[in-house]
VOMAR-524379 format. One record per residue: residue in one letter; x, y, z of N, C-alpha, C, O in turn. Coordinates in steps of 0.2 Angstrom, whole numbers, plus 5000, padded with zeros to 4 digits. Last residue first. Example, Ala and Ser with C-alpha at 12.3 -4.5 7.8 and 13.67 -1.06 7.14 Angstrom:
<nodes>
s506449895035506849955036506450005039506750065040 a506649725039506249785039506649845039507149835042 
</nodes>
This chain:
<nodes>
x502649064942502249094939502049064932501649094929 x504048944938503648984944503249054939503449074934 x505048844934504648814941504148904941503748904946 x505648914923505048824922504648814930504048794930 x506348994926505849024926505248954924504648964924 x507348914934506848974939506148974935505648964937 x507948894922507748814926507248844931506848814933 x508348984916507948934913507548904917506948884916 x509349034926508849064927508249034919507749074917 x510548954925510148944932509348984930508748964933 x510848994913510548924913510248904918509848854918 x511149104911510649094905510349004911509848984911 x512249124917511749164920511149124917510649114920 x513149024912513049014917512449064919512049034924 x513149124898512949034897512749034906512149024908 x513649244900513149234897512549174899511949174901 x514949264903514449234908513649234905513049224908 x515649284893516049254896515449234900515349174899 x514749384885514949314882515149274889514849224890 x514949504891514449464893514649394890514549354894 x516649504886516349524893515749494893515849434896 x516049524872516749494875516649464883516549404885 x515149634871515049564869515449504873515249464877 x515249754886515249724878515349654878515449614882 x515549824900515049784899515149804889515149854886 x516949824908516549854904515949814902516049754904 x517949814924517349804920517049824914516649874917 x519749804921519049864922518549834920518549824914 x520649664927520449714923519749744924519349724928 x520849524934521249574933521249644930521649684931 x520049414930520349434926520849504926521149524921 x519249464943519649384940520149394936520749384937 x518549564938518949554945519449514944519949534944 x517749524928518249574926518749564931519349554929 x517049464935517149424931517849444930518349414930 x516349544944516749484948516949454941517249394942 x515749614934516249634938516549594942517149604942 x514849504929515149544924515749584927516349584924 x513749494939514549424935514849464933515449444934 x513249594939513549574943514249544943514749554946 x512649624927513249674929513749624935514349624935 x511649524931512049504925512749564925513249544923 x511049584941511449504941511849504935512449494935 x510549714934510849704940511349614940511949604939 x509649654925510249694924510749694930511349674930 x508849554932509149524926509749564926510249534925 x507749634938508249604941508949604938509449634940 x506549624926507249684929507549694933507849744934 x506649484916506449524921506849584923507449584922 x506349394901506949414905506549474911506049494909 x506249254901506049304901506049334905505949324911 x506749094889507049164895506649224894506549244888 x506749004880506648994887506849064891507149064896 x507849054869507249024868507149004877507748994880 x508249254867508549174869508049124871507649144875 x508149364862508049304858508149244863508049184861 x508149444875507549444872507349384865506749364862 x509649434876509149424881508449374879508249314880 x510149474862510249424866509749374873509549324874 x509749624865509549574860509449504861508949484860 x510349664876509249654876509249614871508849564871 x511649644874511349624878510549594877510349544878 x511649754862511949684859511249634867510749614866 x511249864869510949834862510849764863510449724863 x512249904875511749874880511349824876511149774877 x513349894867513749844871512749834877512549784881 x513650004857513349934855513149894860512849844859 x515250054864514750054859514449994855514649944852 x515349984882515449984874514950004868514449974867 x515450064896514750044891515150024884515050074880 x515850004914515750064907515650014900515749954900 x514950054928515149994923515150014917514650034913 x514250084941515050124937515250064933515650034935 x513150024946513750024945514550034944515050004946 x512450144940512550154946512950094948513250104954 x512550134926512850224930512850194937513250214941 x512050014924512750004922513050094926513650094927 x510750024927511049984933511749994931512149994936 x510250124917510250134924510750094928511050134931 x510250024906510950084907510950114913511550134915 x509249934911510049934910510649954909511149934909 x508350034911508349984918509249954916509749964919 x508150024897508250064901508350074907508750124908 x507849884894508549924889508650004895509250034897 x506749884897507549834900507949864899508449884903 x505849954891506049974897506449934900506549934906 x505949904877506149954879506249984888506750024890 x505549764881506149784879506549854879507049874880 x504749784896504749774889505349804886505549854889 x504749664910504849734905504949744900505249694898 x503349584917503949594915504149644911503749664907 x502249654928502349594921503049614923503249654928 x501149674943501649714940502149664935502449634938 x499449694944500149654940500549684940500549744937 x498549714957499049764952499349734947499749774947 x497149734967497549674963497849704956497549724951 x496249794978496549834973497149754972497549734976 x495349744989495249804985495449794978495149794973 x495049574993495649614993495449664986495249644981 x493749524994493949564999494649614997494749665000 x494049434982493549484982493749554987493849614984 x494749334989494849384981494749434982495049484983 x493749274995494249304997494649354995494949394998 x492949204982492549254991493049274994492849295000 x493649154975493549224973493449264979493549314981 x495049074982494649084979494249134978494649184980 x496849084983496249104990495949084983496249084978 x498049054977498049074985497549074990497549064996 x497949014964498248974968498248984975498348934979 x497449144957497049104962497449014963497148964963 x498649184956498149224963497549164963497149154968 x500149134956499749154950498949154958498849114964 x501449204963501149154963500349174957500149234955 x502349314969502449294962502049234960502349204956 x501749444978501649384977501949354969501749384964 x501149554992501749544985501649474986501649454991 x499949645001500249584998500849584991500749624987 x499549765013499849745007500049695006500349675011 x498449825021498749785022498849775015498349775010 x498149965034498349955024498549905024499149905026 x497149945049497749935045497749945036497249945033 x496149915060496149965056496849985051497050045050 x495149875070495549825068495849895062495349925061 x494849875091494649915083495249885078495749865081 x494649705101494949795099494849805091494849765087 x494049585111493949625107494349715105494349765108 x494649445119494749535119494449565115494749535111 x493949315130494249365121494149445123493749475127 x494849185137494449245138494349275129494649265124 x495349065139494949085135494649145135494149145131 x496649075144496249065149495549055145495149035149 x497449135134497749085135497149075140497049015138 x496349255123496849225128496949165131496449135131 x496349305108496149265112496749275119497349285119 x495649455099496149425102496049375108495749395113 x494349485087494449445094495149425095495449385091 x494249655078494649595079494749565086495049595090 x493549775068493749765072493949665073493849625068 x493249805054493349855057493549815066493749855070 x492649715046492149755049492549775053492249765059 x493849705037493149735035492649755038492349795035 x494549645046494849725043494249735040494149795041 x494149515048493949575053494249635049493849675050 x494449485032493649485038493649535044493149575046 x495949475033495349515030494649535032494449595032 x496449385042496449465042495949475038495449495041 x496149265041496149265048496049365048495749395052 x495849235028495249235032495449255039495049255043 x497049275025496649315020496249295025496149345028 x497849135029498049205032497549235029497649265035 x497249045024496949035030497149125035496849145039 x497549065011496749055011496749055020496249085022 x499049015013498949095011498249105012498049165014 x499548925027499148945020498948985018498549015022 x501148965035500348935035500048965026500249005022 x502448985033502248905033501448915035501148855035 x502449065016502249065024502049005025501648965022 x502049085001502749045004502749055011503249025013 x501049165001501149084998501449044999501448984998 x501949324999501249275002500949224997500849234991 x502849414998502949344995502349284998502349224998 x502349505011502949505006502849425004502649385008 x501349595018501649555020501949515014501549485011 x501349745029501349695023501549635024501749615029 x500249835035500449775037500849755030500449755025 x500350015039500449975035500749915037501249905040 x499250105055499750105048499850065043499350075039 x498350065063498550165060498750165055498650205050 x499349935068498649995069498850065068499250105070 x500449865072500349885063499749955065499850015062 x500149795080500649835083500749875076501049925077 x499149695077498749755081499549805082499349865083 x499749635069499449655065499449715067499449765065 x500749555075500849615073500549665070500749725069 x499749545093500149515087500349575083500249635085 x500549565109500249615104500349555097500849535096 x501349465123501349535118500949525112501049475108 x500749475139500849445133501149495128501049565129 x501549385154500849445150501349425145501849385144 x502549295160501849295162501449365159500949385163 x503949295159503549355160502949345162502749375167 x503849145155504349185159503949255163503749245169 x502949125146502749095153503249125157503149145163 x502049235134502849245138502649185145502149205149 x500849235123501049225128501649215131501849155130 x500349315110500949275110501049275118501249325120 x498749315102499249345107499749315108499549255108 x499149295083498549305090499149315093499749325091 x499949255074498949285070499049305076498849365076 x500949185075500949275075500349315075500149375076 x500749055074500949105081500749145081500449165086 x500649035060499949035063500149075071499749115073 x502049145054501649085055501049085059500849135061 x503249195044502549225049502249155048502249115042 x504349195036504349175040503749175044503849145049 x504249265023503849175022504049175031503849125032 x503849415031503849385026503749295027503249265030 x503049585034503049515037503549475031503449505026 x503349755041503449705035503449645039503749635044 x502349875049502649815050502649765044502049735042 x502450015050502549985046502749935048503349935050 x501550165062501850115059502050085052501850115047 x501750345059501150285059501650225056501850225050 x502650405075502450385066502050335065501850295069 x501650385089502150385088502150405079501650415076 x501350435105501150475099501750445093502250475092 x500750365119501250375115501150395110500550385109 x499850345136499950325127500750365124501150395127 x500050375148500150305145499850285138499650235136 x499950505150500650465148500250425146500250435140 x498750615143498850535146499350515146499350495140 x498850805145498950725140499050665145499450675150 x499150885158498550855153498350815152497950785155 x500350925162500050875164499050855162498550835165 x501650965151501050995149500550915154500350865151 x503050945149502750955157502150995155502051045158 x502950875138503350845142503250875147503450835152 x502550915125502050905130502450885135501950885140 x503550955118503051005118502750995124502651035128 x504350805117504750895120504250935122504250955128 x503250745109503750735118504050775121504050775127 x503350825099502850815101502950805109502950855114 x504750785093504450865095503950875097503850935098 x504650655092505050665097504950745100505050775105 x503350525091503550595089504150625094504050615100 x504150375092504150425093504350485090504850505088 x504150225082504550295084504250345086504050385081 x503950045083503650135086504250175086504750155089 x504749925082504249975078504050035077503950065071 x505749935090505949905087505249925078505449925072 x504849955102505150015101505549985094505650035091 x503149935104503649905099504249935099504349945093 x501549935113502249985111502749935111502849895115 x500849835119500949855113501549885110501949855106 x500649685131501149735130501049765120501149725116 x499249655140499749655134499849695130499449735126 x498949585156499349635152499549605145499949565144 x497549535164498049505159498249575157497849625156 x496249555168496849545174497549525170497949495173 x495449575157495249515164495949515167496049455169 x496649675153495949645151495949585153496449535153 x497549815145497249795152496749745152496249775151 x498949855135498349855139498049775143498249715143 x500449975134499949905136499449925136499249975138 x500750105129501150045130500849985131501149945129 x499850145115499650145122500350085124500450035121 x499850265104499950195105499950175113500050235116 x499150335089499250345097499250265100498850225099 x499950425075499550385080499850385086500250415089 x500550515061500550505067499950465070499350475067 x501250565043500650565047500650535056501150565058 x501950445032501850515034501250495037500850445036 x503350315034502750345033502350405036502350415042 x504550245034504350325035503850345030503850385025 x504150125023504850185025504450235027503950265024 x503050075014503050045019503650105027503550115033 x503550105003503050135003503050135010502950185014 x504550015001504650085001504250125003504350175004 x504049925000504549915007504849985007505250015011 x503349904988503149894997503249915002502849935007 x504449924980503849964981503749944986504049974990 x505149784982505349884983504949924983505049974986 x504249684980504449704986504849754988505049764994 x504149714965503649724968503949724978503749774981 x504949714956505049774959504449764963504249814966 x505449614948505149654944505149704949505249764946 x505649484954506049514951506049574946506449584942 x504449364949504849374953505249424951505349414945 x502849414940503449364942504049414946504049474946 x501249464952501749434944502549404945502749374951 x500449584961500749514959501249504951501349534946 x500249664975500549654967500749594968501049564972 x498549694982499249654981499349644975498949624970 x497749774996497749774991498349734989498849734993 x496449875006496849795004497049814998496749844994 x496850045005496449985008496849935005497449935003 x497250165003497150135009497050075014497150055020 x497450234991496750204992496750195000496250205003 x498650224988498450304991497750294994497550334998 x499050114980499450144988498950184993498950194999 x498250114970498250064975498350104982498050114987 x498850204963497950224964497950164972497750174978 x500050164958500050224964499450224968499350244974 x499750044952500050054959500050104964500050104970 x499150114941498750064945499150054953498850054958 x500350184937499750224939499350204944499050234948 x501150084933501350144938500750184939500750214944 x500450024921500650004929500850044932500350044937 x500450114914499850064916499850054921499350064926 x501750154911501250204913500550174917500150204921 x502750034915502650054912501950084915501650064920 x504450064925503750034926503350054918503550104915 x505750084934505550094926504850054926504949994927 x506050204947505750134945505450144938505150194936 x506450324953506850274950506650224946507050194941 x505050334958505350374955505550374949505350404944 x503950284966503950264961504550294957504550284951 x504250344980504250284978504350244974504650194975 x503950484977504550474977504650414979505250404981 x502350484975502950474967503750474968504150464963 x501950444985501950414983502450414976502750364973 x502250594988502750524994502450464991502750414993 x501550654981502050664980502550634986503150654987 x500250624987500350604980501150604980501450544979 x500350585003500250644999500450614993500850564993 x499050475011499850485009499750535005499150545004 x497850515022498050505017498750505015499050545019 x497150475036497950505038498050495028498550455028 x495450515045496050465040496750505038496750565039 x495150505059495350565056495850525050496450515051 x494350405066494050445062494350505058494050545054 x495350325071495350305064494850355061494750355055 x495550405084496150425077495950405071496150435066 x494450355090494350425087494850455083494850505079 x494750225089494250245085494050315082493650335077 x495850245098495950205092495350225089495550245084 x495150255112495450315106495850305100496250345098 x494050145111493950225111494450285110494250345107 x494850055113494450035108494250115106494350135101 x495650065127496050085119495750095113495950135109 x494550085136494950155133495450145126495650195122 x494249945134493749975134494150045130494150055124 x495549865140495449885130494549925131494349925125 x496550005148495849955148495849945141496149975137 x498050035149497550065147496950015148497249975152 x499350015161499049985153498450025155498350055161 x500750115168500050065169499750055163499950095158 x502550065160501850095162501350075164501250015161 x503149885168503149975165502650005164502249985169 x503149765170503449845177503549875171504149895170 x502749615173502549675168502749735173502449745178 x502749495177503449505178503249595173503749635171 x501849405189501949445182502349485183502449505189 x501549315198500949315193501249345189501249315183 x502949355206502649295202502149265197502149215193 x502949455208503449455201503149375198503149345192 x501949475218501949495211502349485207502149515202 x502949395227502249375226502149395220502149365215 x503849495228503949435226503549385225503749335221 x503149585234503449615226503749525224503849515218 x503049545247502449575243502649585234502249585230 x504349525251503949475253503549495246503549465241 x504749675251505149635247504749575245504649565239 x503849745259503749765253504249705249504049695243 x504349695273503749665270503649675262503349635259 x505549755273505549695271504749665272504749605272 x505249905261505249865264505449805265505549775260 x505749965245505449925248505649915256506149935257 x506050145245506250115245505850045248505450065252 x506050335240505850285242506050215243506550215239 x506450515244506450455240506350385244506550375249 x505450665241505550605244505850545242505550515238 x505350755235506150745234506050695237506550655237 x503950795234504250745228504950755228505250755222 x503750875245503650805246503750745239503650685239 x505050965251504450955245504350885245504750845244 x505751015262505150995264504850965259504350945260 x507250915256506950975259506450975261506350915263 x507750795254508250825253507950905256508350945258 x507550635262507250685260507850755259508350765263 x507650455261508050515260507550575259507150565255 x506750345262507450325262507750395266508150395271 x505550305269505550335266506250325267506350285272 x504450115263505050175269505350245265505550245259 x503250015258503950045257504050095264503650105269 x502349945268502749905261503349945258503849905256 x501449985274502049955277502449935274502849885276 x500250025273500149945272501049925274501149865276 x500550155271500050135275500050025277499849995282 x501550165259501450165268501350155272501650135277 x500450135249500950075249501250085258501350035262 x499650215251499150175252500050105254500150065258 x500350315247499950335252499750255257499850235263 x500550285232501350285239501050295248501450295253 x499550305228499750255229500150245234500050205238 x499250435231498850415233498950325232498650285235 x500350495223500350495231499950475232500150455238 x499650445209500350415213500650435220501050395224 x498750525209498650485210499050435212498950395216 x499250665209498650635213498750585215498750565221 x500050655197500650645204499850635210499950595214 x499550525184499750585186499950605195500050555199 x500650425175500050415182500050485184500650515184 x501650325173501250365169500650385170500250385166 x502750275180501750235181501650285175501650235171 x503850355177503850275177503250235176503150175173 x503350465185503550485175503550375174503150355170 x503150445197502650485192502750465185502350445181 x504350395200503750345200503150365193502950335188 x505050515200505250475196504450415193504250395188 x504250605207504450645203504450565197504050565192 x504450535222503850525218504050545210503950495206 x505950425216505950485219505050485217504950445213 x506550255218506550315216506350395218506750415222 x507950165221507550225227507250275223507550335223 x507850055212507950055216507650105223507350085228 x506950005200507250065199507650085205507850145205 x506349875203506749885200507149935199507749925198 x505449905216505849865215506649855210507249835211 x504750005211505150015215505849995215506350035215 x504049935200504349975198504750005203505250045201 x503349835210503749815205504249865202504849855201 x502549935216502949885220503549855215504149845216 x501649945206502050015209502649975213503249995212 x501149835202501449875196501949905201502549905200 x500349825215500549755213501149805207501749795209 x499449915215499949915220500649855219501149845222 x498749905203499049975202499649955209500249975208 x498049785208498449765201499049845203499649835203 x497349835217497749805219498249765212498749725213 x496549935210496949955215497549905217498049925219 x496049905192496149875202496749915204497249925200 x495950015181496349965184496149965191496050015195 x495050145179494950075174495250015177494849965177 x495550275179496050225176495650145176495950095174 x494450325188494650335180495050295176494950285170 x494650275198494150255195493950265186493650235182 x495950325203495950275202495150245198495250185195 x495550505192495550455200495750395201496050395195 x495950555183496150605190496050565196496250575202 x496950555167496550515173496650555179497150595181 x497350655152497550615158496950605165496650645167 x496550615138496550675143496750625151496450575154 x497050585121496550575128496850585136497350555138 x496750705108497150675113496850625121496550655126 x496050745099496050675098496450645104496450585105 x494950905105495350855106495750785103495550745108 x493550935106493750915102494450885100494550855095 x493851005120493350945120493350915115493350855116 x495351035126494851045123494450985122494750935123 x496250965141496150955135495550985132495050945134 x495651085156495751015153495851025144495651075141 x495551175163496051195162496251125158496751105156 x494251165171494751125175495551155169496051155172 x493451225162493551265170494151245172494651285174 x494251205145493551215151493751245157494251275157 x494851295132494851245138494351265143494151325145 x494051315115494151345123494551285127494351225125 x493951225103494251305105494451345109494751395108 x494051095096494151135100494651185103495251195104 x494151075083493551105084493651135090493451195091 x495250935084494750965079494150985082493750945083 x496850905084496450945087495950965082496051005077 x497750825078497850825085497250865086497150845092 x497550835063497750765068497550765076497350725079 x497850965063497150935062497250875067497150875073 x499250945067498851005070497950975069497550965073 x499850895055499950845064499350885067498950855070 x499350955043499250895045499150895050498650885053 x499151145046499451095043499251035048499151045054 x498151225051498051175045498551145043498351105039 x497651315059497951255063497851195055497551135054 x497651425054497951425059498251365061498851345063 x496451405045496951425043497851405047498351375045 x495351375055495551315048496551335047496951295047 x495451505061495451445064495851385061496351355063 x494851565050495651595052495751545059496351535061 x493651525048494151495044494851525046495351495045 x492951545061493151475062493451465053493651415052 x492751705057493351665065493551605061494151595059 x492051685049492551705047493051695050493551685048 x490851645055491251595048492051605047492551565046 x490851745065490951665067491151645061491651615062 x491451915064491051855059491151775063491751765064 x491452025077491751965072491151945069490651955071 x490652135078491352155075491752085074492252095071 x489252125084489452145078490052145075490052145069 x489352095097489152175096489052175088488852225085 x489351955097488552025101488552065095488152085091 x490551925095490151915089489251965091488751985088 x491052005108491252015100490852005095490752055091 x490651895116490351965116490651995110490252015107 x491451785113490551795113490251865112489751895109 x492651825116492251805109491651815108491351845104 x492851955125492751885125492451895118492151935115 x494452045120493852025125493551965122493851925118 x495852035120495752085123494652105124494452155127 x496751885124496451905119495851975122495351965126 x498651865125497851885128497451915122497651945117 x499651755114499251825116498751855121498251855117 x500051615120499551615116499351705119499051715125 x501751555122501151595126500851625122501251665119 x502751485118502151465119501851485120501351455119 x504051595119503751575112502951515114502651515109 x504251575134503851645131503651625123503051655121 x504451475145504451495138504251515133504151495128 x503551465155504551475156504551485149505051525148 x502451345154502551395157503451425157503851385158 x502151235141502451245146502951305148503551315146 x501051345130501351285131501551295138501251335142 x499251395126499951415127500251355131499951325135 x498151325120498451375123499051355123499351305120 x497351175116497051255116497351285117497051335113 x498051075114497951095121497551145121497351155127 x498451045102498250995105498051025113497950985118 x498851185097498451155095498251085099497651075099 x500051205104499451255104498751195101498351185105 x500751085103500751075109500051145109499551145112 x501151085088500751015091500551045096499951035097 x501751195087501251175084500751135086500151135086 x502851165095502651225096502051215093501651225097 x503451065084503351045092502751115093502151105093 x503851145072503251095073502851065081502251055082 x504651225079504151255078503851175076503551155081 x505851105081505551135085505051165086504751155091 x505851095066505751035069505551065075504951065075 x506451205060505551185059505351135065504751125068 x507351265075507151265068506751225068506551205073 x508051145087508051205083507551215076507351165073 x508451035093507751065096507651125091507051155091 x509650905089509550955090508650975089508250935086 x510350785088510150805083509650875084509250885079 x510750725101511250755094510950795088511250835084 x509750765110510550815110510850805102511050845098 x508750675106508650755104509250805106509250865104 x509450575105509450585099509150635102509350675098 x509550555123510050565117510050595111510550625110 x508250525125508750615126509450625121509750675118 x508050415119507750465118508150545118508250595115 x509050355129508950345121508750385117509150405112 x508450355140508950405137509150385128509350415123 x507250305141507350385141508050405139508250465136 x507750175138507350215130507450275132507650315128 x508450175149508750145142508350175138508650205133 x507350165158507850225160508450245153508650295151 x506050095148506350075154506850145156506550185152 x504150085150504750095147505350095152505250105158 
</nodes>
């Protein structure tokens, strides 16, 4: 990450402030994800003494173990807190993340990190290079590295004569501040050439497959009541509102279909809005000597009360991230590029397809049929592996990566479904929704709706008259769109003419013909 996201970040925690629940939420995640008590100076962190040990407690008689581990349950029951922490109850000797833990536990050796030394010197040289004289302190937060191991870089970068100390402001060895060499310039110019990647160290895909699969062990349900503020506003009938809700909350594949202009791409993209619950995202990862890049900020939002809690808690792994659990919406623009790793020749590393930048969360993908590739060929590139849970990303070298595949993949479609896939791919997608056209009673409702929220005043008789018309007119069915556009013309009509919108005969007469005629000729082409 660069000096721009951190302040970005610090930003939106000045304007909008550390106070109140958002704060206690933070205070929540940091007892719970850690076992104890937060960063030291802050007396609201600090987890009581407890005035003897548990074990000898439950000896004497005077606790219940059931009864502990439900004031346990109770303690750490809300969501992020399970999320973060299941079972564990003590920190060990080293003062380490508890064992049940979902968080993964920062690195103590170069052996731990999985990465070449000579990849880690090749990063640190780059991040030098660009931040110009950092400080250890800064390197530290920059590698995502704990301070052991980044003196043991800066140790090794010395030694080889590659940086200089610039400035020391006292004896502490993290005011030192640093600078290339002119062998360090030579050496960073070599590595800019293999690769231009200078942000955090990447993970292994060994370490991502492994805490990627300990988050997907904790499923993240939506709450009923985030799926009915979805469906709110929406005039649907009970059939359908029901089958969609069941859809959403299921988790699994699933796609509405029917004709255009009924709400299917507002559900989606609704459901798709700040979604509840939290993951763990790794800025990169690491494989046969290749980086690729995950973290999306254009995706990824950080917990930001989590970031505050943990941010001098040297436990937790920098080089992941805790972010909202994604939503990446696709439309007819996705092409066969997007299935796999997108190689940079500039940069030279790669970045993430979207599917994998989606993991934890929601893929959609909108209007599926109109994408320049074949709808039968996107079903077999995603499906299949979302079924067995994991997925080959290719490299430009041949190499394959393997990582856990774990996504809600949504489809919206106005195409009649088996135009798309046959049944053995049918099959795969769980939940198939229709969402029809509205019935005259729920038009008529849908269009007194659209005329309040246009401010569009109502002659007596004036919706009637409309549905009527509508619903006789030979070639037209009518959708819930329909209200809206047809309001539309109706204000730009009045516009024209100088006067207040009403919606009555008069008024619709005047655009009647022109709406009636572009939309005979839509509905002969489709579904």
């Amino acid at each position: 990450m660069t000096d721009q996201a951190e302040k970005s970040s610090d930003e939106r925690r000045v304007e909008h402030g550390q106070d109140g629940p958002e704060r206690d939420r933070g205070r929540d995640i940091l007892r719970s994800a850690t076992g104890g008590p937060g960063p030291s100076g802050d007396p609201e962190f600090r987890a009581p003494p407890r005035p003897r040990d548990p074990g000898e407690l439950q000896a004497t008689g005077l606790v219940d173990p059931a009864a502990e581990e439900e004031e346990e349950e109770e303690r750490h029951g809300d969501p992020l807190s399970r999320f973060i922490s299941r079972g564990g109850k003590k920190k060990d000797e080293d003062d380490d993340l508890p064992e049940g833990s979902i968080l993964p536990r920062q690195p103590r050796t170069l052996v731990d990190l999985g990465l070449s030394k000579a990849f880690l010197i090749d990063l640190s040289l780059k991040i030098i290079h660009y931040s110009g004289t950092p400080s250890v302190a800064q390197l530290t937060r920059r590698l995502g590295l704990g301070p052991n191991i980044v003196q043991h870089l800066i140790s090794a970068l010395s030694e080889d004569r590659l940086i200089e100390v610039l400035s020391q402001s006292d004896l502490y060895t993290g005011n030192y501040r640093y600078r290339l060499s002119e062998r360090g310039h030579v050496r960073v110019s070599e590595a800019l050439e293999r690769q231009r990647y200078a942000g955090p160290a990447p993970v292994t895909a060994d370490q991502y497959g492994e805490v990627i699969r300990r988050v997907q062990a904790q499923r993240q349900e939506p709450g009923r009541g985030r799926i009915k503020s979805v469906l709110h506003d929406m005039v649907l009938s009970n059939e359908t509102a029901d089958s969609v809700a069941r859809a959403l909350f299921s988790g699994k594949a699933g796609i509405l279909y029917g004709p255009s202009g009924n709400g299917k791409t507002k559900i989606l993209e609704r459901f798709a809005h700040d979604l509840e619950g939290w993951v763990l995202v790794p800025y990169a990862i690491y494989a046969y000597g290749q980086v690729i890049r995950v973290l999306d900020q254009s995706i990824h939002e950080p917990v930001e009360d989590f970031d505050e809690a943990m941010k001098d808690d040297s436990r937790f792994d920098r080089r992941w991230v805790m972010v909202k659990r994604p939503a990446v919406i696709l439309g007819a623009e996705l092409g066969a590029e997007s299935l796999d790793l997108a190689y940079d020749p500039l940069s030279r590393f790669y970045q993430a397809p979207p599917h994998i930048k989606a993991q934890g969360g929601v893929l959609v993908v909108d209007d599926i049929g109109r994408q320049k590739i074949e709808a039968r060929d996107l079903f077999t590139r995603w499906l299949i592996p979302l079924d067995r849970g994991w997925d080959t990303l290719s490299l430009v070298s041949g190499e394959k990566v393997t990582v856990p595949f774990n996504v809600q993949l949504l489809f919206g479609t106005n195409m009649n479904l088996r135009e798309l896939a046959d049944d053995a791919l049918l099959r795969r997608v769980s939940y198939k929704v229709q969402v029809p056209n509205p019935s005259r009673p729920e038009f008529t409702e849908i269009l007194r709706h659209a005329c309040r929220q246009k401010k569009v005043m109502v002659a007596e008789g004036g919706v009637e008259y409309v549905v009527e018309r509508l619903y006789n007119e030979p070639g037209i069915k009518p959708r819930g769109s329909y209200a809206g556009d047809l309001l539309d013309m109706v204000i730009e009509s009045a516009s024209f003419d100088g006067r207040d919108p009403v919606l009555d005969k008069e008024s619709f007469g005047r655009v009647f013909g022109l709406f009636v005629a572009q939309e005979k000729r839509e509905d002969a082409e489709e579904f």
